[in-house]
ZAMARGU-4260 file (C-alpha; in steps of 0.2 Angstrom, whole numbers, plus 5000, padded with zeros to 4 digits):
<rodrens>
0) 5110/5091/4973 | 5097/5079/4978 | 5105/5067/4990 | 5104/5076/5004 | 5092/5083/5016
5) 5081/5094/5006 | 5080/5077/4992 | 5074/5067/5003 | 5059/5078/5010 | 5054/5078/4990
10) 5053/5059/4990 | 5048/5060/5009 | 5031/5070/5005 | 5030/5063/4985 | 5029/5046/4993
15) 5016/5051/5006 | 5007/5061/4991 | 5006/5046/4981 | 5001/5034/4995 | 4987/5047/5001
20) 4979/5051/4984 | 4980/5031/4979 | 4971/5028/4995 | 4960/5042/4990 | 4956/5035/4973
25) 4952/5018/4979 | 4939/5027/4990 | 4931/5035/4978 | 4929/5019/4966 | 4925/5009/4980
30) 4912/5018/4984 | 4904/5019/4967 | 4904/5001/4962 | 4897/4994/4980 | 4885/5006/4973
35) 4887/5002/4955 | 4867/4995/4952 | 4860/5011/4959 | 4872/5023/4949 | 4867/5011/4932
40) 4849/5013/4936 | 4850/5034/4939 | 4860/5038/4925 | 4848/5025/4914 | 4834/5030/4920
45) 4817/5022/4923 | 4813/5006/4912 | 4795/5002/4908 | 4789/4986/4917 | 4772/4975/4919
50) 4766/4974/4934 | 4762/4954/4932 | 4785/4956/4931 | 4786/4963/4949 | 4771/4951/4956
55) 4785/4938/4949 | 4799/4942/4958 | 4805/4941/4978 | 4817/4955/4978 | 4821/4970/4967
60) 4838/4961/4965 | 4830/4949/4953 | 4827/4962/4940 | 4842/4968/4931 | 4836/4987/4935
65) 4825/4990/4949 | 4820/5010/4942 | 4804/5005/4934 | 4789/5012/4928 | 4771/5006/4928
70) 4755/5009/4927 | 4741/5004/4940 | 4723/5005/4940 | 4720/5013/4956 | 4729/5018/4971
75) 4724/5009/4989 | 4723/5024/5005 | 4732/5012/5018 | 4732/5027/5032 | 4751/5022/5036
80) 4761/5040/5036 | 4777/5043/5036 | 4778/5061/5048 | 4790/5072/5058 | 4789/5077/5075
85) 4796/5090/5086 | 4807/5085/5102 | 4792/5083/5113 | 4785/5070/5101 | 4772/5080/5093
90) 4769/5079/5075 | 4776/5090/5065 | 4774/5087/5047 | 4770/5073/5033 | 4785/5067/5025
95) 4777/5052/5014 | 4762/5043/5012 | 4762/5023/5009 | 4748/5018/4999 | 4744/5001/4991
100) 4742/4993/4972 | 4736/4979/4965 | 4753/4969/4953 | 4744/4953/4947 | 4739/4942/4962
105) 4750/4952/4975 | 4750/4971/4984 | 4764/4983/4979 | 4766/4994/4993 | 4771/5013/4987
110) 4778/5027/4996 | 4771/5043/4987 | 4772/5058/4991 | 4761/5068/5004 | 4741/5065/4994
115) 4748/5059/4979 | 4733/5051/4968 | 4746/5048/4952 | 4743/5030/4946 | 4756/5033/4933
120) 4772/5028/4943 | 4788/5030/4942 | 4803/5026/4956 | 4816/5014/4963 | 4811/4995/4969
125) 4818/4994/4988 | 4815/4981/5000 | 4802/4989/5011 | 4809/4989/5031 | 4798/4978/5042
130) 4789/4990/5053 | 4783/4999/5035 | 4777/4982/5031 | 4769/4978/5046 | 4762/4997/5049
135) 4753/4996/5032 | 4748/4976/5036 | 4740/4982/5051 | 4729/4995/5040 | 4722/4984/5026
140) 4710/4970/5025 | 4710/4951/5027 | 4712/4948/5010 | 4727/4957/5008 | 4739/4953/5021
145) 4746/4940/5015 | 4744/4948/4997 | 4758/4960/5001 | 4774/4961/4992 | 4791/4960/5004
150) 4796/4975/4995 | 4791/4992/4989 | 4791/5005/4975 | 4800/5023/4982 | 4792/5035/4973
155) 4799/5050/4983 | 4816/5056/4983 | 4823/5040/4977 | 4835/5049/4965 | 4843/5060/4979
160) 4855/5049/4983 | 4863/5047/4964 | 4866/5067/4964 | 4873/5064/4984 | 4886/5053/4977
165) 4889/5063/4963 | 4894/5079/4974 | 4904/5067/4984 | 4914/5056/4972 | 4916/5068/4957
170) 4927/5083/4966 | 4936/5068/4977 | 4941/5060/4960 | 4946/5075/4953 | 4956/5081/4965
175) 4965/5063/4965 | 4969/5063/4949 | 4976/5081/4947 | 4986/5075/4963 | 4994/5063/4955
180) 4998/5071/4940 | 5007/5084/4954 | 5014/5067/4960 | 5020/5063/4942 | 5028/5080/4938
185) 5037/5081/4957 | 5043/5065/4952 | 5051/5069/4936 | 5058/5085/4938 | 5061/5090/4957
190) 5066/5108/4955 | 5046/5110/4952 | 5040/5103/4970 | 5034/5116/4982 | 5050/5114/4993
195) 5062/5120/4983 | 5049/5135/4975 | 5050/5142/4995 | 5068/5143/4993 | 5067/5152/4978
200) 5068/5138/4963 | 5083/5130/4955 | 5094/5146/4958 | 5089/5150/4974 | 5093/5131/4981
205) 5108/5134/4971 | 5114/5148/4985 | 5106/5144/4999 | 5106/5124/4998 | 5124/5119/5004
210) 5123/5132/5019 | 5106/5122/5024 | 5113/5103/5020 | 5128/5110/5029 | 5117/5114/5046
215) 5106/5101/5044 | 5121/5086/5043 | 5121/5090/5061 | 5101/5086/5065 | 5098/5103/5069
220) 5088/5105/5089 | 5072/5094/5087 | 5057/5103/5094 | 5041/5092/5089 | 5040/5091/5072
225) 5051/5108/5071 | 5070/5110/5068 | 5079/5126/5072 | 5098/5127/5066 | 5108/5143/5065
230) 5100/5151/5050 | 5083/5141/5048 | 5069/5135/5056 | 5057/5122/5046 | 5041/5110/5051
235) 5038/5093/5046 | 5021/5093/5036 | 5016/5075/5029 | 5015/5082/5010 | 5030/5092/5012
240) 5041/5105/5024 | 5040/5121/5028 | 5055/5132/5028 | 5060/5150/5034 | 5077/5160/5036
245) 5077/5166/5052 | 5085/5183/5044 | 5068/5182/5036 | 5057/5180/5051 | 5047/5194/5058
250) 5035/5187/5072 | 5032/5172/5080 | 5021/5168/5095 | 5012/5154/5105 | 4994/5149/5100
255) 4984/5140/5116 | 4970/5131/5108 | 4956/5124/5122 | 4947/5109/5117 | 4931/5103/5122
260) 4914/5092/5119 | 4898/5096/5125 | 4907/5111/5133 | 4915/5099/5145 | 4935/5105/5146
265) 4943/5089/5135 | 4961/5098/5135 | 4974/5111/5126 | 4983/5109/5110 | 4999/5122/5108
270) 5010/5128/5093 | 5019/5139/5087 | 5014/5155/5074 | 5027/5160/5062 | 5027/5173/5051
275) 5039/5177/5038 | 5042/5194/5031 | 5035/5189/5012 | 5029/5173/5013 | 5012/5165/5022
280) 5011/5160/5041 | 5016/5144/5045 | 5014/5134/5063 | 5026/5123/5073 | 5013/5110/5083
285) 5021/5101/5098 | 5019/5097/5117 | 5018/5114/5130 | 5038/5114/5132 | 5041/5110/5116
290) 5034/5125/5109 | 5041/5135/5121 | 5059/5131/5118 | 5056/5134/5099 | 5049/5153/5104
295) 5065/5153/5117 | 5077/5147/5107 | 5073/5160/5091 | 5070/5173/5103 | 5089/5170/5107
300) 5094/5166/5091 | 5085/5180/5082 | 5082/5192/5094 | 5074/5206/5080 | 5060/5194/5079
305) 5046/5202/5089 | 5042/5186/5102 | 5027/5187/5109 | 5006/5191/5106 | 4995/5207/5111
310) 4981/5215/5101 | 4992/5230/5098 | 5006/5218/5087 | 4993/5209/5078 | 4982/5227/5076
315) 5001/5233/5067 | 5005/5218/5059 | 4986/5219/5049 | 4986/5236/5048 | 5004/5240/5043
320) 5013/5226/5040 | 5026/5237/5028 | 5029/5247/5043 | 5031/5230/5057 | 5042/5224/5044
325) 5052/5237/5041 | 5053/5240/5063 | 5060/5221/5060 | 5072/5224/5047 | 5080/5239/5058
330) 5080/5228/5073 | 5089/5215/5061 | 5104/5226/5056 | 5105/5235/5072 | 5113/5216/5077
335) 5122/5214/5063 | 5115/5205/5052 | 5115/5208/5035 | 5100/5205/5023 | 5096/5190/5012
</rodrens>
């Protein structure tokens, strides 16, 4: 049963399922252990530190954990800002304030918020970039210049980037894993993969199967990723296929889809819409002529499928869909077909 076309688009789309989520997965712990330090500290927390401990130290890499908390006597009004401004360059807003304390012998610089006066502080140890450093240096006294620390202590916002990476990694994780354990199930028992549930499950691949291994042991007529053969048209899809009778097709028409950037005309993508009777719409993608031989081709296959789009057959197909399909099913036996 499962040596022939319709096995081989199981392990097709199980293969590319397994492949895709693997590459997924890989992503996702990728990402968390380059940031691995960071994710330690947030889910830690701060940890109590001197501030003779950071006058020590070059970079916030030589501390194991570099979300610290310490207490200074007094906080130094630099003047540097960080602000917002509007398109014309004027000032709109105060995003953070870099002030100044004293650690030992050196100058921490801190990035507080807007009017901060807190000398109770708490926040992530980052290098400081160099026009932050050369900004405050500019604002301070002799004494201080070369006092100043390479590095600063983030006190605003410095935990945003932990529930980021949370909201990323978590639901990309999850939805690796479950896809692989849809992977692990296909794999073990292919009567449960989507395919076969389109053609109605184990009994209904039991009917209907030889008829389509039959049609397709002679290609079929190619039409991009679509195949059309006497009694079925299907599209390639990389996780699996999607397959329709054409007894059990009632519309189908050309989608034109302009492209463009910057409202600059970059080109057209075309497919084909199909809609079955009782299952969801599914679409053919392909060059201009391609999809226009599929929608000649069934037209002359399957000429009770209504060909073509207006306004008035999508209005009938939302609005009364039991009645367009039952104006098929008419068409249908009028040419002497017989239902499925």
């Amino acid at each position: 049963m499962w040596d022939g076309f319709i096995g081989n688009q199981i392990r097709r789309s199980n293969r590319n399922l397994l492949i895709a989520n693997l590459c997924l997965l890989i992503g996702v712990c990728g990402l968390a252990g380059y940031n691995a330090k960071y994710l330690n500290d947030w889910f830690r927390g701060p940890v109590a530190t001197a501030p003779e401990r950071i006058a020590a130290i070059q970079s916030p890499a030589d501390l194991d954990r570099d979300f610290v908390t310490l207490t200074v006597p007094a906080m130094i009004q630099t003047g540097y800002q960080e602000v917002t401004t509007n398109d014309s360059g004027k000032q709109t807003g105060v995003d953070a304030d870099f002030q100044l304390v004293p650690v030992g012998h050196r100058a921490l610089i801190v990035r507080t918020h807007p009017g901060s006066i807190e000398t109770h502080l708490t926040g992530q140890l980052v290098e400081a970039p160099k026009e932050v450093v050369e900004g405050v240096r500019k604002q301070l006294p002799k004494e201080y210049e070369t006092a100043l620390l390479p590095f600063m202590l983030n006190t605003n916002g410095y935990r945003e980037n932990g529930w980021w990476l949370l909201v990323l990694c978590v639901p990309l994780l999850l939805l690796a894993l479950w896809n692989l354990a849809m992977w692990l199930r296909y794999t073990r028992d292919f009567a449960t993969h989507p395919i076969v549930k389109q053609l109605g499950g184990r009994d209904g691949l039991a009917m209907c199967g030889p008829q389509l291994e039959a049609e397709m042991h002679g290609g079929g007529m190619a039409y991009g990723k679509a195949r059309l053969t006497p009694s079925w048209v299907m599209v390639t899809q990389p996780f699996g296929i999607r397959i329709a009778r054409l007894d059990d097709l009632a519309w189908c028409y050309k989608k034109v889809t302009k492209h463009s950037v910057y409202f600059i005309p970059t080109g057209k993508s075309f497919e084909l819409v199909l809609w079955p009777m009782q299952a969801s719409m599914f679409t053919a993608p392909g060059k201009q002529e391609q999809v226009d031989g599929l929608l000649a081709a069934i037209a002359e296959r399957a000429p009770w499928v209504v060909c073509g789009f207006s306004s008035e057959l999508e209005r009938g197909w939302k609005k009364d869909r039991k009645g367009f399909i039952a104006a098929v099913e008419q068409r249908r036996n009028s040419n002497g077909r017989k239902s499925a």
